[in-house]
matplotlib code that plots the C-alpha trace (Angstrom):
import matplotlib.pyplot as plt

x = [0.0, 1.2, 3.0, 0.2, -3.1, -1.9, -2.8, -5.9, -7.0, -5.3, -6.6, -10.3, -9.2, -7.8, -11.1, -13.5, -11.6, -12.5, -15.5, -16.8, -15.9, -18.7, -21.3, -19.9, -19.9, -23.5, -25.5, -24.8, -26.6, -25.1, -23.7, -22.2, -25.0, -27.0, -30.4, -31.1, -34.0, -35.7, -37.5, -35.6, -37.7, -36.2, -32.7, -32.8, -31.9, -29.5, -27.6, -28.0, -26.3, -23.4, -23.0, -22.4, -20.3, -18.1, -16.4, -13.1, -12.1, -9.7, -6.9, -7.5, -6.0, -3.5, -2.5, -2.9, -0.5, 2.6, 2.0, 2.6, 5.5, 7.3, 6.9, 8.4, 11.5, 11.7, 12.5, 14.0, 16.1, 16.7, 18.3, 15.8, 15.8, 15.1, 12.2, 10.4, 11.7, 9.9, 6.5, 6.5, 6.5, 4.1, 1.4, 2.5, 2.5, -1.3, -2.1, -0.8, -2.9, -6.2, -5.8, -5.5, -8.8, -11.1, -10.4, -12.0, -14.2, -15.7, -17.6, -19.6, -21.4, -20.6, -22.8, -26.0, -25.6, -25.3, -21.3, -19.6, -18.2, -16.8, -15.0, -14.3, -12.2, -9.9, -8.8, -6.9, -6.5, -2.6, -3.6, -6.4, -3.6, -1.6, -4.3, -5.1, -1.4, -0.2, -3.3, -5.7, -8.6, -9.3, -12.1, -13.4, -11.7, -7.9, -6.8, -5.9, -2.6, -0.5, -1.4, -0.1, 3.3, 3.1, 2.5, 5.2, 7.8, 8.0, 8.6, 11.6, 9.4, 7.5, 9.8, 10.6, 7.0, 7.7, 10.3, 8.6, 4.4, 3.2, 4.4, 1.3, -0.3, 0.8, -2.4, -4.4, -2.4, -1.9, -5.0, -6.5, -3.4, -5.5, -8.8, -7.3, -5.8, -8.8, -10.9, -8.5, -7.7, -10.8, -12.4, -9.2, -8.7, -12.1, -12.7, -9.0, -6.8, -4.6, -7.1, -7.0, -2.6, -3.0, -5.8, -3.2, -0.7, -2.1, -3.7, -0.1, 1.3, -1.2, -1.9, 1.6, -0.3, -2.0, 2.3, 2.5, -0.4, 0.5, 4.2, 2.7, 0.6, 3.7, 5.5, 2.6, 1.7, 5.1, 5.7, 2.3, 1.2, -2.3, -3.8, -2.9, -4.3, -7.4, -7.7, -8.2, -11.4, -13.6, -12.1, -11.8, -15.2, -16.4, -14.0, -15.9, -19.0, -18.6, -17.1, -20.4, -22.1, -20.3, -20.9, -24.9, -24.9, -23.5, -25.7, -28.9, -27.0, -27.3, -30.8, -32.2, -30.6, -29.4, -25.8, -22.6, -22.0, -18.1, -18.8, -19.3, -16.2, -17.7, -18.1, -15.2, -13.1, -15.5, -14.9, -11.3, -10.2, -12.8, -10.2, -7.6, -10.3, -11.1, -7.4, -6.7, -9.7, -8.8, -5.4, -6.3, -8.2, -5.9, -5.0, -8.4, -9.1, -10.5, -12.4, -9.9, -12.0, -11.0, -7.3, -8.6, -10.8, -8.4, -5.9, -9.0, -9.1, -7.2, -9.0, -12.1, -11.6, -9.9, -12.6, -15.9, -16.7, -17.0, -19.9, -21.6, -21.2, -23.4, -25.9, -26.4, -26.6, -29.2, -30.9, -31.4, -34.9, -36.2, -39.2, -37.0, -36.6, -33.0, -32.7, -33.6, -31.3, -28.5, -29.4, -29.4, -26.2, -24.7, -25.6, -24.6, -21.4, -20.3, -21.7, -20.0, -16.9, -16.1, -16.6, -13.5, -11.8, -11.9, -11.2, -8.2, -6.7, -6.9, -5.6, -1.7, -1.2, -3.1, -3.1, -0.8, -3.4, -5.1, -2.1, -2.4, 0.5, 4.1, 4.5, 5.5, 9.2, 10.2, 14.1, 14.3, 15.4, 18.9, 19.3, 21.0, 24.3, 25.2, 27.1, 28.6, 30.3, 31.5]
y = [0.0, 3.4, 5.6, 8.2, 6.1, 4.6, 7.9, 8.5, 7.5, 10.7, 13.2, 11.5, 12.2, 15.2, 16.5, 14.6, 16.6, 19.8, 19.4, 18.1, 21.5, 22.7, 20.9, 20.7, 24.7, 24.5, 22.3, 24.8, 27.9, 31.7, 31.5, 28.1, 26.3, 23.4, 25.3, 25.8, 27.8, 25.0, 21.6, 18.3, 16.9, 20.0, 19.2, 15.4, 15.8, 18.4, 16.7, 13.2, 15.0, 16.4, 13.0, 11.6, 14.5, 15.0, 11.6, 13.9, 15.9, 18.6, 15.8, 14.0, 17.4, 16.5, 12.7, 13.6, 16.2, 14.7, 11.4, 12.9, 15.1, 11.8, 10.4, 13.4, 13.3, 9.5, 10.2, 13.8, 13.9, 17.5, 18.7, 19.6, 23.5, 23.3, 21.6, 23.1, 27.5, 25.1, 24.2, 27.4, 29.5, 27.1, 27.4, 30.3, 33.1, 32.1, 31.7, 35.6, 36.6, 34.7, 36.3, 39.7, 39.6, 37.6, 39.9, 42.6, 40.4, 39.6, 43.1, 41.6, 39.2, 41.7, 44.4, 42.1, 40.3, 43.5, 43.5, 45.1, 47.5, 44.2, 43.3, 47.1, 46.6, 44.0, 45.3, 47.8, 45.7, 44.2, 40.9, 40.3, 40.3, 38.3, 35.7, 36.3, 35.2, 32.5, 30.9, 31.5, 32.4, 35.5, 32.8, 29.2, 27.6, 29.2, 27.4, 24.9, 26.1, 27.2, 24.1, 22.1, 23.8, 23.1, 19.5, 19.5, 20.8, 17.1, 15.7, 13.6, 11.0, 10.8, 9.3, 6.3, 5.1, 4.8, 2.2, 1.1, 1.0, 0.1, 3.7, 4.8, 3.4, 6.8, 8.3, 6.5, 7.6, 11.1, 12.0, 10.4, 12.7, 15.8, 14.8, 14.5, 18.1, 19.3, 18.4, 20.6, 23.3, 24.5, 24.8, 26.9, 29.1, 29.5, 33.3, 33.6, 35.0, 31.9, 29.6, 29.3, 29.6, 26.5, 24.5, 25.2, 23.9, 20.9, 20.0, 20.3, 18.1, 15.8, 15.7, 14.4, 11.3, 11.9, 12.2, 8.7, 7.6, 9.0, 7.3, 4.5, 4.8, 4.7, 2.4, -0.4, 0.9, 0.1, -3.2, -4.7, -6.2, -5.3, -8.6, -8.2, -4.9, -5.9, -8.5, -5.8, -4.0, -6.0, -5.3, -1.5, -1.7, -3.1, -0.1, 2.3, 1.2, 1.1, 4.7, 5.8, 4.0, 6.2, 9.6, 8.6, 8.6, 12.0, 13.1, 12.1, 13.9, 17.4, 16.9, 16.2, 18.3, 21.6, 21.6, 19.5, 16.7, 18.1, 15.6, 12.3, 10.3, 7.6, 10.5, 11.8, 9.1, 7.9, 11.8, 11.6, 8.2, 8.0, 9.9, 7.2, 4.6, 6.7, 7.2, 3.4, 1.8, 4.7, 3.2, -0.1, 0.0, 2.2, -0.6, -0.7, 1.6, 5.0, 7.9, 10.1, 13.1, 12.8, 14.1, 16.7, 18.2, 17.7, 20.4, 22.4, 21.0, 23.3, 26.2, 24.9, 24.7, 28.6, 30.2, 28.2, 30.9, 33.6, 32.4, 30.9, 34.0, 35.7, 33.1, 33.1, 36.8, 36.2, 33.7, 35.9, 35.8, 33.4, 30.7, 28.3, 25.3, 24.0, 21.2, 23.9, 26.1, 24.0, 22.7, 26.4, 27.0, 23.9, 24.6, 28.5, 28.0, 24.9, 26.7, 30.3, 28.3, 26.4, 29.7, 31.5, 28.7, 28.4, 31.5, 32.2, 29.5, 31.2, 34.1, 34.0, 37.0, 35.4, 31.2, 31.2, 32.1, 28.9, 27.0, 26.3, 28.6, 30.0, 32.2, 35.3, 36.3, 39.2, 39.0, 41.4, 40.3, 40.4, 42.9, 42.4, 43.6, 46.7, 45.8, 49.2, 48.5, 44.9]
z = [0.0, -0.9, 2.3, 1.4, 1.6, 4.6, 6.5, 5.1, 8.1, 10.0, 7.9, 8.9, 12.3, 11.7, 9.7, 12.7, 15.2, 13.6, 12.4, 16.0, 17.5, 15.8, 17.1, 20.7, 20.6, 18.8, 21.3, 24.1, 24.8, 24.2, 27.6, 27.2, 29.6, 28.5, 27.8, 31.7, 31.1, 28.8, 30.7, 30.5, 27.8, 25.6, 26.3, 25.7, 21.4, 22.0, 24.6, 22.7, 19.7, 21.7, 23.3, 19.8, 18.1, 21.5, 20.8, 19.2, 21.8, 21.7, 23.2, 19.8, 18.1, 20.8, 19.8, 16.2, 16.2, 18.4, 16.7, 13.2, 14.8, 16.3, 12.9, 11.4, 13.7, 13.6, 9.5, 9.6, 13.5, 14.8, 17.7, 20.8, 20.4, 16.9, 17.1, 19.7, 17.8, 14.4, 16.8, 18.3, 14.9, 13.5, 16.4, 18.3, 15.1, 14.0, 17.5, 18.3, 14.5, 16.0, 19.5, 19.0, 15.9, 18.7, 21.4, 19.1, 17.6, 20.9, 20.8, 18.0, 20.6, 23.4, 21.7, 21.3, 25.0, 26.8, 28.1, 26.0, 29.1, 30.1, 27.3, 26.4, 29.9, 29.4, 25.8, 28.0, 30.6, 31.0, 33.2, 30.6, 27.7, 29.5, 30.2, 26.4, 25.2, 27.8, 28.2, 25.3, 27.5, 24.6, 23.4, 24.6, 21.9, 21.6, 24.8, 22.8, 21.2, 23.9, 25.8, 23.2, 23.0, 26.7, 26.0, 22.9, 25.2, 26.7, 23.6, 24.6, 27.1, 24.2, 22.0, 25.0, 24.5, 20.7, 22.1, 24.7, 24.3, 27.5, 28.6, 26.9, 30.0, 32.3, 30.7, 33.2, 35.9, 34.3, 34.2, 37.7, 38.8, 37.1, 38.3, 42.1, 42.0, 40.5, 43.1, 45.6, 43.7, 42.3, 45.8, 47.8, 44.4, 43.6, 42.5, 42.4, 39.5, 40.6, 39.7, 35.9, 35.9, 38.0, 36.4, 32.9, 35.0, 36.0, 32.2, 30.8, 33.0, 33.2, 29.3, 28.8, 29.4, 26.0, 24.7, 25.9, 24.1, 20.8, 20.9, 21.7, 19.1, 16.9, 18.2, 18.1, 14.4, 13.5, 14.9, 14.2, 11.5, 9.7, 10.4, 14.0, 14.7, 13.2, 15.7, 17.9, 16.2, 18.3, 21.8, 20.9, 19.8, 23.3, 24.9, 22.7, 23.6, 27.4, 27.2, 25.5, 28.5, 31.1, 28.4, 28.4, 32.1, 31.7, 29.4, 31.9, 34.6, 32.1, 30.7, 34.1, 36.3, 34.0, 34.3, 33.1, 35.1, 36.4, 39.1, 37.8, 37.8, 34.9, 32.4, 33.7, 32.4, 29.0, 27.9, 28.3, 27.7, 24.2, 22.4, 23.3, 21.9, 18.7, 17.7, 18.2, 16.4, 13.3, 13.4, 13.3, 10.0, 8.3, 5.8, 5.1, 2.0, 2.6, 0.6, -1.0, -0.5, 3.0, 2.8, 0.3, 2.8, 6.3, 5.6, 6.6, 9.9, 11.4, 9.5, 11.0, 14.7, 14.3, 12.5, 13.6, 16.8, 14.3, 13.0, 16.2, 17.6, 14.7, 14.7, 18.7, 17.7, 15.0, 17.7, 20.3, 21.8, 19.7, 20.5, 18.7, 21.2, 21.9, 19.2, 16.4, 17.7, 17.8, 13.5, 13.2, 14.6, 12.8, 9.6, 9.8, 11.6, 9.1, 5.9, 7.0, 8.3, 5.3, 2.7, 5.0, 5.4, 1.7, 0.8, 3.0, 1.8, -1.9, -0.2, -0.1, 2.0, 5.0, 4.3, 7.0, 10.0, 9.1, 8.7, 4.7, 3.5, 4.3, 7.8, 8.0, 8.0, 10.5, 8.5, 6.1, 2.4, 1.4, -1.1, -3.8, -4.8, -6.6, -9.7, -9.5, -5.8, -7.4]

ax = plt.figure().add_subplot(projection="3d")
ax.plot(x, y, z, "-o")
ax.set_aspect("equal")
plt.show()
């Protein structure tokens, strides 16, 4: 099989990943609630549907990208501080572009929902900046690049699971160590500016779990055979399907009671350990032939989970006191939020001047050209 079929089934990853930010985004009210002011019976399709397109989390963006980075060092080797000044130009530059438009973007919204003063405030606010740039809070979505440079930053352990799977275990651990700390810190910093430095904290170093998992990943990919990871469909399957058990029971605990079910240790682990399932299951039929529209369309992936909040925010704008009920809203959202995304995804890319803030065409250089030389000096 060619080298470029056989990661077909990435890019379906890669494109799953981004295209399920939309609809985790959509089946949530304006203010990011599960429809609280609707009855249970209204909340049941919404929260089925979110159930179902939450299976790719943000930590599969995570696996994704450090397993195709320990594949690229594993065939091109470079020296540690040169491949984490490549990652940082490669996230951190688009990240900087996307924070400084959605921190005036978010007077659009601002304008409509009545706190704009609010937002108005931290644009000349120093702490907010700061909390903009190191930790992505500018929007709910741009967390996710600076906390994986965090997570890159470890590389190294990475590349021992590659050698050794059964390091891919530590996720387990990793992330029982996140929910424990958790559980103390949110209570003793609650309403402090502490508390969301050290929750970021804590998620870096516990997602190195997720590091594990990807070398791992790797490692088994490379040493199996594809009749013997298909021997393993079945049990993933079973995993899968006791993870969406434990998401299900998490989903009651929303429709019945109003609010996300933080609490629950099943969902708990089904949300976090379903994007471990996911990657593994994709990996194991990637000998299996795939549709080749799929790697056309993945390069958008990342265009997709940057841009997507632009155009929820104008429908939830659009939205705004309607008799809709919840599951109308959320096909409403959907369908603007994928049809506007796609169009500016699309057309950036077209656009050489700014392909790069979507991650579809050459960065920025701050070095100015060499000019060149003056015959008459020669």
């Amino acid at each position: 099989m060619a080298e470029t079929e056989r990661y077909v089934w990435l890019d379906a990853l890669r494109l799953t990943a981004g295209v399920s930010m939309i609809g985790l985004h959509a089946t949530a009210d304006a203010a990011g609630q599960p429809f609280t002011d609707y009855a249970p019976s209204e909340r049941i399709a919404p929260m089925l549907l979110r159930a179902v397109i939450y299976i790719a989390r943000t930590e599969l963006f995570i696996i994704i990208a450090l397993f195709l980075l320990l594949m690229a060092l594993d065939r091109r080797p470079r020296p540690y501080r040169r491949v984490v000044a490549e990652q940082a130009r490669r996230l951190l530059v688009p990240f900087a572009f996307w924070t400084v438009f959605y921190a005036f973007y978010n007077l659009v919204k601002a304008q409509s929902f009545g706190f704009e003063e609010a937002i108005l405030a931290q644009l000349t606010d120093p702490a907010a900046w700061l909390g903009h740039l190191l930790l992505g809070d500018v929007k709910y979505h741009m967390h996710f690049i600076p906390t994986l440079f965090g997570i890159i930053l470890a590389y190294p352990l990475y590349r021992l699971s590659v050698q050794q799977p059964a390091l891919g275990l530590v996720v387990i651990g990793a992330l029982f160590f996140r929910r424990e700390l958790d559980g103390v810190i949110y209570p003793a910093f609650w309403g402090t500016e502490a508390l969301s430095w050290l929750v970021r904290l804590v998620k870096i170093a516990s997602y190195i779990g997720y590091g594990m998992v990807a070398g791992a990943m790797l490692g088994f990919w490379r040493r199996s055979t594809p009749q013997q990871r298909e021997a393993l469909i079945p049990a993933l399957l079973f995993a899968g399907g006791l993870l969406f058990m434990g998401k299900l029971a998490g989903t009651w605990m929303t429709v019945t009671r109003g609010e996300w079910p933080h609490g629950l240790q099943v969902a708990y682990w089904a949300d976090y350990l379903m994007p471990v399932a996911l990657f593994a299951l994709c990996l194991c039929l990637g000998h299996r032939r795939w549709p080749a529209w799929i790697s056309r369309l993945a390069p958008y992936s990342f265009g997709i989970y940057l841009c997507h909040p632009i155009f929820l925010d104008l429908a939830e704008i659009a939205l705004r006191g309607t008799q809709m009920g919840p599951m109308a809203q959320v096909l409403t959202k959907i369908a603007l939020a994928l049809a506007g995304t796609a169009l500016l995804v699309a057309a950036l890319r077209r656009c050489r001047p700014l392909a790069w803030t979507i991650g579809l065409g050459k960065l920025p250089s701050l070095q100015a050209r060499k000019r060149a030389p003056n015959p008459e000096l020669t």
